[in-house]
Every structure is written in C-alpha cells, then in structure tokens.
C-alpha positions in Angstrom: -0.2 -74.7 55.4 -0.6 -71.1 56.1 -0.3 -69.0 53.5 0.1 -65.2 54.3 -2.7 -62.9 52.3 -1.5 -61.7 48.7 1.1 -64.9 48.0 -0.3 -67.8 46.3 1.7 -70.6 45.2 2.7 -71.5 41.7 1.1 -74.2 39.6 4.4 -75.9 38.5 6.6 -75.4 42.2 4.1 -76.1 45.3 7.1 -75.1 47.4 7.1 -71.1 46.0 4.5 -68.7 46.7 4.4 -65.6 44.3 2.8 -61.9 45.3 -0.4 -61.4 43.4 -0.7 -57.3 43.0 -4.5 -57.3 42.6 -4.1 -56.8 38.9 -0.9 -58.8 37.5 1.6 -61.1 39.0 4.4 -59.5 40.0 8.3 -61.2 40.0 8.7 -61.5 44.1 8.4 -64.8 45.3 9.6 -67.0 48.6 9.5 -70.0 49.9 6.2 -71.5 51.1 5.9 -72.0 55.0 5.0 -75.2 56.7 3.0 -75.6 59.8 4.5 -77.1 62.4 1.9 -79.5 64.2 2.6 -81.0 67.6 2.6 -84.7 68.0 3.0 -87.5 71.0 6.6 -88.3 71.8 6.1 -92.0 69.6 5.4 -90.2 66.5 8.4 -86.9 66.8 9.5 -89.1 63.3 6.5 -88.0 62.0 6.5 -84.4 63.5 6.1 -82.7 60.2 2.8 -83.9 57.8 2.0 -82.3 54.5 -1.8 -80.9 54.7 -4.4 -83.9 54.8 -4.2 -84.6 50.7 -3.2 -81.1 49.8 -0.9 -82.4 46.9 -1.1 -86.0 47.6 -1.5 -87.7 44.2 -5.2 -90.1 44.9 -4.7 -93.7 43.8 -7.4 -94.7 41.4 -8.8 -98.1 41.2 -9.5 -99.7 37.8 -12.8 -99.0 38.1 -13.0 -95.8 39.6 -12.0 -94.0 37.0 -15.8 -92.0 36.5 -16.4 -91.1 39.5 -12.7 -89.9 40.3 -13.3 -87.7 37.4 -16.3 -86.2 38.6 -14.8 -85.3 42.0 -11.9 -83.8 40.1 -14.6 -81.7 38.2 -16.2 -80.8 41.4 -12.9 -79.6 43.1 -12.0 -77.8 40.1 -15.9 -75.8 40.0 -15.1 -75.1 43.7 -11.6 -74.0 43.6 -13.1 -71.5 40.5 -15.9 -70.4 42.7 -12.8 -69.5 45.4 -11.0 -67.5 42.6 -13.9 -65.2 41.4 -15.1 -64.5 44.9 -11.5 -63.4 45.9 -11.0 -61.3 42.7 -8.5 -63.8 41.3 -9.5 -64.2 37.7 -8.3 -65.5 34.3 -5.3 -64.3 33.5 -6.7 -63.5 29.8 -9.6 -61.5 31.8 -7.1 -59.9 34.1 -5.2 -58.7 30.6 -9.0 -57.5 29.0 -9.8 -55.6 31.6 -5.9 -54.2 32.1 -6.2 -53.3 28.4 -9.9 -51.7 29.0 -8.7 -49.7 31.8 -5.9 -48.3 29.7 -8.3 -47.5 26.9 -10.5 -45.9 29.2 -7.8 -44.1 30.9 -6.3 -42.6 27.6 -9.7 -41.5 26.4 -10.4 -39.7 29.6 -6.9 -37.5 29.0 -7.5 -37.3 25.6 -10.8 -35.6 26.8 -9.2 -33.9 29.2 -6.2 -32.2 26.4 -9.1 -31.3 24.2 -10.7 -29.2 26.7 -7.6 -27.8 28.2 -6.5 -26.7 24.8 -10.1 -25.2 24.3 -9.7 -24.0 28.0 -6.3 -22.3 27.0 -7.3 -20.9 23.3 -10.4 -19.5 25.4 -8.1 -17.7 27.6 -5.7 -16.5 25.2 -8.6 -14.8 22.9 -10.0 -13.1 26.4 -6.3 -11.7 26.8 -5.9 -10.7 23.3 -9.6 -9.1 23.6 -8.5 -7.3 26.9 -5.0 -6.0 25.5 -7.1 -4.3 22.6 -9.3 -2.8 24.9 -6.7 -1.7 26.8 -4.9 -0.1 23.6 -7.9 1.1 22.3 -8.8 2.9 25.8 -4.8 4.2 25.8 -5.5 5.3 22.1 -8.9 6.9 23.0 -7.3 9.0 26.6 -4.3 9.6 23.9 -6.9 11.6 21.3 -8.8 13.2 23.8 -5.5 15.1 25.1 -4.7 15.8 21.7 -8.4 17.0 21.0 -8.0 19.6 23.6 -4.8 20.9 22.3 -6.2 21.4 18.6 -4.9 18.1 17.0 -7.5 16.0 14.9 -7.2 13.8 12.2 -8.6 15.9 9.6 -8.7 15.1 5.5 -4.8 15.7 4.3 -4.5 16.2 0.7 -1.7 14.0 0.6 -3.3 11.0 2.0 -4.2 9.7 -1.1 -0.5 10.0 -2.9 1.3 6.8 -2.8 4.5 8.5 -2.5 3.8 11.2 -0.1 1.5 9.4 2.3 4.1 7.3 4.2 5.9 10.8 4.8 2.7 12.5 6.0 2.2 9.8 8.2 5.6 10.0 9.9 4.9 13.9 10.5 1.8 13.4 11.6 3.2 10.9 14.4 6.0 13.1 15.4 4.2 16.1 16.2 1.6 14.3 17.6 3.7 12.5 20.1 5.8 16.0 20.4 2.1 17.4 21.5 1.4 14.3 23.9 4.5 14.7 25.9 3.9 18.4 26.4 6.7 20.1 24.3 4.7 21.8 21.5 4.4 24.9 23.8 6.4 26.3 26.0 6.6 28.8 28.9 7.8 30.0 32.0 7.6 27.7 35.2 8.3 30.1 37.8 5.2 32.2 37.5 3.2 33.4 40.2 -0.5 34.6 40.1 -1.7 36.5 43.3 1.7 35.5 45.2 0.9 31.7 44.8 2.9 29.3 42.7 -0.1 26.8 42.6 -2.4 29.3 40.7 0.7 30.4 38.6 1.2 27.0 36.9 -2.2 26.9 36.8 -2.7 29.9 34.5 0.2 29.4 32.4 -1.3 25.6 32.0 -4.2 26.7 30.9 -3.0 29.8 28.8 -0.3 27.0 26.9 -3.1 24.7 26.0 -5.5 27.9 24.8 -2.6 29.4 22.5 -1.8 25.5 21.6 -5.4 24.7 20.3 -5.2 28.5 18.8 -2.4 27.4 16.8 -3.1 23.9 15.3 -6.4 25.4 14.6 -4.6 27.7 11.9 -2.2 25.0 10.8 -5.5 22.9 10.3 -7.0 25.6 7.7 -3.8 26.3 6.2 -3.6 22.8 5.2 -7.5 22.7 4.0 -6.8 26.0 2.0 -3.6 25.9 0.5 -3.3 25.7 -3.5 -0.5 24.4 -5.9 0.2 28.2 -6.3 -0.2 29.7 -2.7 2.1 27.9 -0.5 4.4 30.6 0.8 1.2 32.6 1.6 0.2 29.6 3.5 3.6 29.6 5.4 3.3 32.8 5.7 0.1 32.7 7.7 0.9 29.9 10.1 4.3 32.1 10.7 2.0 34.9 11.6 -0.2 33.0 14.0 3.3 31.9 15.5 4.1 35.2 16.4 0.9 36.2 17.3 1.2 33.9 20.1 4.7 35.1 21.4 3.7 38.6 21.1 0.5 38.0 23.3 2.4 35.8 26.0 4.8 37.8 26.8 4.1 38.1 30.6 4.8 34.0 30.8 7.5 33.7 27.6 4.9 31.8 25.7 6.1 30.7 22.3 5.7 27.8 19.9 8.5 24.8 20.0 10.3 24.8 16.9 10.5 21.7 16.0 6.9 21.2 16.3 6.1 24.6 14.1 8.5 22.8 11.3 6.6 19.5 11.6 3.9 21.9 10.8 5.1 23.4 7.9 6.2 20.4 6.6 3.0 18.9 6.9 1.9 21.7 4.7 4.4 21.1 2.1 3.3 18.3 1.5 0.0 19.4 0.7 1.2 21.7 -1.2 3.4 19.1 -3.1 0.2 16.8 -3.4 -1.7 19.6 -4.9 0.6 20.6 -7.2 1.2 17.3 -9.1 -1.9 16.9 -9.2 -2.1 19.8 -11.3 0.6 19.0 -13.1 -1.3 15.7 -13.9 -4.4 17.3 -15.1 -2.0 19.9 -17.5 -0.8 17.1 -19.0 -3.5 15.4 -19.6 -5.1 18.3 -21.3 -2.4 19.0 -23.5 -2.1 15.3 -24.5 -6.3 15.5 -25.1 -5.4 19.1 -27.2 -2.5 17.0 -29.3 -4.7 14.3 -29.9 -7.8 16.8 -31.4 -4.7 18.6 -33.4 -3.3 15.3 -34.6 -7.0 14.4 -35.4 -7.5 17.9 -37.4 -4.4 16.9 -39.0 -5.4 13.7 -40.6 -8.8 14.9 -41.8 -6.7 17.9 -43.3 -4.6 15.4 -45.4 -7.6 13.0 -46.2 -9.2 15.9 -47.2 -5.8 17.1 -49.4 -5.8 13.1 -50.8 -8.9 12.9 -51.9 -9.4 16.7 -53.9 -5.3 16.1 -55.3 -7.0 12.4 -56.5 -9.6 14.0 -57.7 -7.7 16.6 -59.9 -5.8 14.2 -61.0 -8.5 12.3 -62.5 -9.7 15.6 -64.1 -6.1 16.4 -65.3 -5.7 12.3 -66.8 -9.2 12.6 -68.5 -8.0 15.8 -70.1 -5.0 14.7 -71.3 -6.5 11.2 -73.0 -8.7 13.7 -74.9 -6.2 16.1 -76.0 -4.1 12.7 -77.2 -7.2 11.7 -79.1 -7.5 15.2 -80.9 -4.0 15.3 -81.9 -3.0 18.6 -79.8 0.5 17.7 -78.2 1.2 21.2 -77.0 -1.8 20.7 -75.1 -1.1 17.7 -74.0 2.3 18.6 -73.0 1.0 21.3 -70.7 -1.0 18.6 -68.6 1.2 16.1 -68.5 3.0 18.9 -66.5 0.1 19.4 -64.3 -0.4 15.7 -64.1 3.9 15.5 -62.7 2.7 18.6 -60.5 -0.5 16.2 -59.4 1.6 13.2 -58.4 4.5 15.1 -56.4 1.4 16.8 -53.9 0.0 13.6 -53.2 3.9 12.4 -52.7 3.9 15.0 -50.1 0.8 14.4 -48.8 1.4 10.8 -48.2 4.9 11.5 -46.8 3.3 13.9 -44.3 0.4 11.7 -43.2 3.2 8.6 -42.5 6.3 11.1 -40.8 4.1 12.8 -37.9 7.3 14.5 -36.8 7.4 16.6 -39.9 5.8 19.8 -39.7 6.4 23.7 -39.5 7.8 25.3 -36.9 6.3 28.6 -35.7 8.4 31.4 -33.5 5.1 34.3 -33.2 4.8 37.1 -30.7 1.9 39.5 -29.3 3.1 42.8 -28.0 -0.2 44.0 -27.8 -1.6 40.8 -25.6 1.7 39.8 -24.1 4.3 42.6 -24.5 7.1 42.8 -26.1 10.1 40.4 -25.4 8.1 37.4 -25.2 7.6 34.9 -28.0 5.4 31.4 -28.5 7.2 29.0 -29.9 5.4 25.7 -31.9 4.8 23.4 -34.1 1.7 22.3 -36.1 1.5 19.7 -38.8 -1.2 21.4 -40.6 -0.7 21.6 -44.5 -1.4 25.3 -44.0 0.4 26.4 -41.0 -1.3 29.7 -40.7 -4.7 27.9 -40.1 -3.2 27.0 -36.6 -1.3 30.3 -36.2 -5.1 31.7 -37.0 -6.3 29.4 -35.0 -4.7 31.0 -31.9 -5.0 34.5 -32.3 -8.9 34.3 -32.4 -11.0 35.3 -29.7 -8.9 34.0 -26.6 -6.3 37.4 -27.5 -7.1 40.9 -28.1 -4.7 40.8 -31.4 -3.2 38.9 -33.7 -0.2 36.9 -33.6 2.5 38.3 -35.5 4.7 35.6 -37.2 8.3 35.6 -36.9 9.7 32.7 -38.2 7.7 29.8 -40.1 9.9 27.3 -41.8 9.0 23.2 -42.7 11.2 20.4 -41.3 10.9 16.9 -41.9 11.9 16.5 -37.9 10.1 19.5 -36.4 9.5 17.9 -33.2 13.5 17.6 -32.6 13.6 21.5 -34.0 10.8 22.3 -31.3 12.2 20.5 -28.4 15.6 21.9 -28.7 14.5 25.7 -29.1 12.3 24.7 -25.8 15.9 23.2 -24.1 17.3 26.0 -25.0 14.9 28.3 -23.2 13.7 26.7 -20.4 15.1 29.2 -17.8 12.7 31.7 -19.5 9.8 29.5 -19.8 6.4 31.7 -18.6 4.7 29.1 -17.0 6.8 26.2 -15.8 3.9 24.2 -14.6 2.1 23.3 -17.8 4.4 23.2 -20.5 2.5 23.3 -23.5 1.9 26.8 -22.8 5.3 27.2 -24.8 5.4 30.9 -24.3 9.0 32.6 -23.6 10.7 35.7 -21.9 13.2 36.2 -24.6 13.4 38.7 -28.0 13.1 36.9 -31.5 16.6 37.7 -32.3 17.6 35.3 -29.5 15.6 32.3 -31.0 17.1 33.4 -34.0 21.0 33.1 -32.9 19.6 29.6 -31.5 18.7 28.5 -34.7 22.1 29.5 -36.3 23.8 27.8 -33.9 22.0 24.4 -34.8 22.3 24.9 -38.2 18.6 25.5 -38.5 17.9 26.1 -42.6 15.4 28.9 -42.4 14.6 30.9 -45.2 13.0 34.2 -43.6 13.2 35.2 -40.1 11.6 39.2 -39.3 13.2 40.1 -36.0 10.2 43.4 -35.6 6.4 42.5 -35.5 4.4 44.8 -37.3 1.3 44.7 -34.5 -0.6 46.4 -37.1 -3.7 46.3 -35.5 -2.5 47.0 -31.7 -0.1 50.2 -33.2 -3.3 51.3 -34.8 -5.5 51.3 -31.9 -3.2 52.3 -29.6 0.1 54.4 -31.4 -1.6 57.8 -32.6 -0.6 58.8 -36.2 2.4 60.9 -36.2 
C-alpha cells in the first residue's frame, strides 16, 4: 500500500482514506490505492496481493491465545509510538488542546480590546487637551487685540443681577466681536502720508486704534462711576468723548461706529438700571425697618394706654364700692359714669391694638422747609396723632409742620393709599416712596377726599407758619 502523506485510512472502511488537517479530520475522503507488484507469467492470477498481513485476520490456535494477546499489545504500543511521533494524537487531546488554543486565542484579543480601548480613550483626552489649548490660545490672541483697543473685562455692576446679567453678557459679546472684526472705528482708506499709500494706512491704523482705546477707556469709567441718579450725565460724557474723536480726526474722517457707541450706552444702562434697584431695594427696606419701629412704638403706646385705663378703673371700682357702703348714691352715680367712660377707652384701646389698619390720617405742609404747594401726606396709629406729627417736625426741619387735615378712620391705610393713587404724578421723590411728600395745594387733597366720600370733620386750606412768618415776614 502506498498511502500519499496527510490521508489515513478509516478504522471501520480499510478501502477509504480520509485528509487529516493537522488539527481535526476534515470530510474529504477517496479511495485507497493498491500497489501493483509484478509477478512471473505462472502467478498473473495472483498479480494483485493485499500487503503481507496488513488486515489479514491471524488464526489463533487453542492454546495460543496469551501470547497472541501480547503481540496484539505490542503492535498496538508501536502503532501509538507511530501516532505521537507523527503528531497524530487522541482525538479527545486533539479537542483539549483545540479548546485551549481557542481560550488562549480569545484572551489574547480580549487583551488586545482592553488596550486598544485604553489606546483610543488615551488619544481622545490628548485631542480634547489639544482643542482647549488651541481655544484657549484663540481666546488668549483674541483678548490681547481687544487689550490694545481699550476692551477689558472690568467689574460691571450688573454682573451680579440675575435678571440683567444675561443681557449684559450679550452686549458685552456683541461689541466685543464688533471690536475684533475691526468695525468699532472707522476712517478713511485712501489716505496718503508723504505721497505713499503704505504709510497712509499705516497712520490712520494706528491713529483708529489710539482714538479706539481713547474711547473704551471713557466708556470703562462711565460705567465704574455712574449712580442710580446720574445716568444722563454719564451719557452725556461718553457722547462727548464721541465727538471729541470726530472733531480731532478730521483730516482721516475718523468717527465712532454707531452701533458699537449704542452697545456702549447700553451697557451703561444697565448699570445704571442695576444701581438703581438696588437703591430702590435698600429704600424699601428702610422704610419697612421705619414701619416696624412705628408699629413697635405703637403697641407700647396702647400697652401703656391698657394698663393706666386698668388701672383707673380699679381706682374708679374701689371708689364706687365705698360710696355704695356709705349710702351716697349721687356719688355713686357719678362713678359709675366714670367707670362706663373707663370701659369704652379700653374698648377702644383693644379695638385699635387688634385693627392695625385703623389710624389717623394726616395731610401737613411746611412752607418755610418745603415751600408752599407741597403737602406730606400719612398715617400714624399713635393714640395721639400729634406725637408723630411732632415727631417729624423736630430737628430734621427748620419749622414746624403745620397740620391741615387730621381725621381717624377705622381703614386708614385704604384712605392713605388712595390719596397717594391719586397723586402719584406729583409724587417728590418717586424712588423711595415713603417719602410721601406731594407737589399739590391742600385744597386739592381736599376735593380728593370729597370725591371719596372721605368723613372729615375740619380741613384748614391756609397754614399758619407761625414761626417761619415770624422770622421771616416783618410786622406790618
């Protein structure tokens, strides 16, 4: 038999040989191919011999049975010893290592993903980390050009409002970007300087970013000095420096852009704007402290009025047991009057101290402090209005207040808020309003009150001003 290298033949069909891969068997198979051996002319019947007890089956005597067995043993030990030194081994081994290989093999990629995805995550962070730097290099070039025209990010008033920094930011962007391109300034571009166009552009380069830098630099302390009250001074300055700069390049047209000088303004507005409610802020919080030390002054007024109308009553009902006792009824008659008197001022009192809306209402005036056609008009819950009306003409005013109207309501808040509705165009100061002074003549707030249906008992339309007519009005 000659059996060509890689084809072996099968266990169960000695005729079919079958392709061993070097790791599995594999489906191709084929016939198995006899050697032809030549033979003498006597034996051509017998030209064709299978291979000298290849698959001859031995005949085994009956008492040959051991030592046939031990030769089969032997032949099988060799035939192993063929297999391993060709490679050809178990098939179970052949699977193991298969499945080792495999195991191996997918451990090694595993490996291999891990550090590619490290690899990649590596290199994604590096090109992250260079587009930052490249940003923050583009942002850096970007501020030095605005640095040289004037532009910094100085402390805006209105960076700390949360409803007007959004806005600043926006105009802050625009006129920076309106500066970066080159269109915050412009000029002439057909200037010459000593007959060359070169050194032309040149000097009206250089004389754009000068008058540039000139002008942010005043837009930057307009911004740092402007006040609640001062803003069209501000405006006015930066409009100034505006003109200064168009006045002075003449020779090249210089002149601000416009829509970068209104970016400007509006960034001062804002301050402005900022400043103001702040203001407005602190007012109100120091009128609400100033109601809050009235309303206090209030309720020690009327636990103070409690406890001496308790007292007298006690007084008044100890006197008026005695009288009983001694048999004197007119007397007695005259304090149980006192005592009725007694128990309708503490009614009061403790009507007052649980309806904080009722109080007086107060229309005064100070010609010789204020002039004449302007009024204050109040309200205090005092038990004694005139302690408050007191109260305010003290050392804070030349003169005294003189009163022109002071009536009680059991709503005078209502009363005071609509008298203040009604004159709110002539309000004095319109920032903190509970400086409740008004441009308007006490017969005005008196046609107001008529036209509610205010109840008022006495209303004097002329203050006397005793004390400013006698310092200041020479006896006729």
């Amino acid at each position: 038999m000659n059996t060509p290298a890689g084809w072996y033949p099968e266990n169960e069909n000695s005729s079919v040989v079958r392709w061993w891969d070097g790791i599995q068997w594999t489906e191709h198979t084929q016939p198995r191919q006899q050697q032809q051996v030549q033979q003498p002319a006597i034996n051509q019947q017998h030209a064709v011999q299978p291979a000298s007890g290849a698959f001859s089956k031995p005949k085994i005597g009956l008492f040959g049975g051991k030592k046939a067995a031990e030769s089969a043993l032997a032949e099988i030990d060799r035939l192993n010893v063929i297999l391993r030194e060709r490679g050809l081994l178990e098939f179970s081994e052949l699977e193991a290592q298969r499945a080792a290989l495999r195991e191996s093999v997918a451990q090694e990629r595993a490996e291999w993903e891990l550090e590619r995805t490290q690899v990649t995550g590596q290199l994604e962070a590096a090109r992250r980390e260079l587009a930052e730097a490249g940003a923050a290099l583009i942002t850096a070039r970007q501020g030095a050009v605005l640095q040289d025209l004037g532009v910094y990010d100085f402390e805006h008033p209105a960076e700390s409002s949360a409803d007007l920094a959004d806005k600043l930011e926006r105009v802050r962007a625009e006129y920076k970007d309106t500066a970066r391109n080159k269109q915050a300034i412009h000029a002439t571009t057909n200037f010459t300087f000593n007959n060359s166009a070169t050194k032309g552009k040149q000097f009206v380069n250089q004389m754009s970013a000068i008058m540039l830098r000139a002008y942010n630099a005043e837009a930057e302390n307009c911004v740092k000095s402007v006040k609640a009250g001062n803003l069209d001074t501000a405006i006015a300055r930066l409009e100034k420096a505006r003109d200064q700069i168009v006045r002075q390049g003449t020779m090249i047209d210089l002149a601000v852009d416009t829509t970068y000088h209104r970016l400007r303004v509006e960034e001062l507005r804002l301050a402005a704007r900022h400043l103001k409610r702040l203001q407005e802020e602190k007012e109100v919080e120091r009128a609400r402290r100033e109601e809050l030390r009235e309303q206090k002054k209030v309720e020690a007024e009327l636990a103070r009025a409690t406890e001496k109308l308790t007292r007298e009553r006690a007084m008044h009902q100890a006197t008026l047991d005695a009288l009983v006792a001694n048999g004197d009824e007119e007397g007695a008659a005259r304090m149980r009057e006192k005592l009725a008197e007694d128990d309708e001022n503490l009614a009061d009192v403790e009507r007052r101290a649980a309806n904080m809306r009722a109080g007086h209402v107060y229309v005064i005036s100070n010609i010789g402090a204020f002039g004449e056609n302007m009024v204050k008009i109040g309200m205090t819950r005092r038990l004694d209005p005139m302690d408050r009306v007191n109260e305010l003409g003290d050392a804070s005013v030349p003169f005294r207040f003189d009163v022109h109207a002071l009536f009680y309501s059991d709503d005078a808040v209502s009363t005071e808020a609509m008298l203040h509705r009604e004159f709110a165009a002539q309000r004095v100061n319109r920032v903190n309003l509970r400086r409740e002074f008004f441009r308007v003549t006490p017969h005005q707030v008196l046609e107001v009150l008529r036209e509610h249906r205010v109840e008022i008992v006495e209303f004097t339309e002329k203050p006397a001003a005793d004390e400013f007519r006698m310092s200041y009005i020479e006896p006729q």
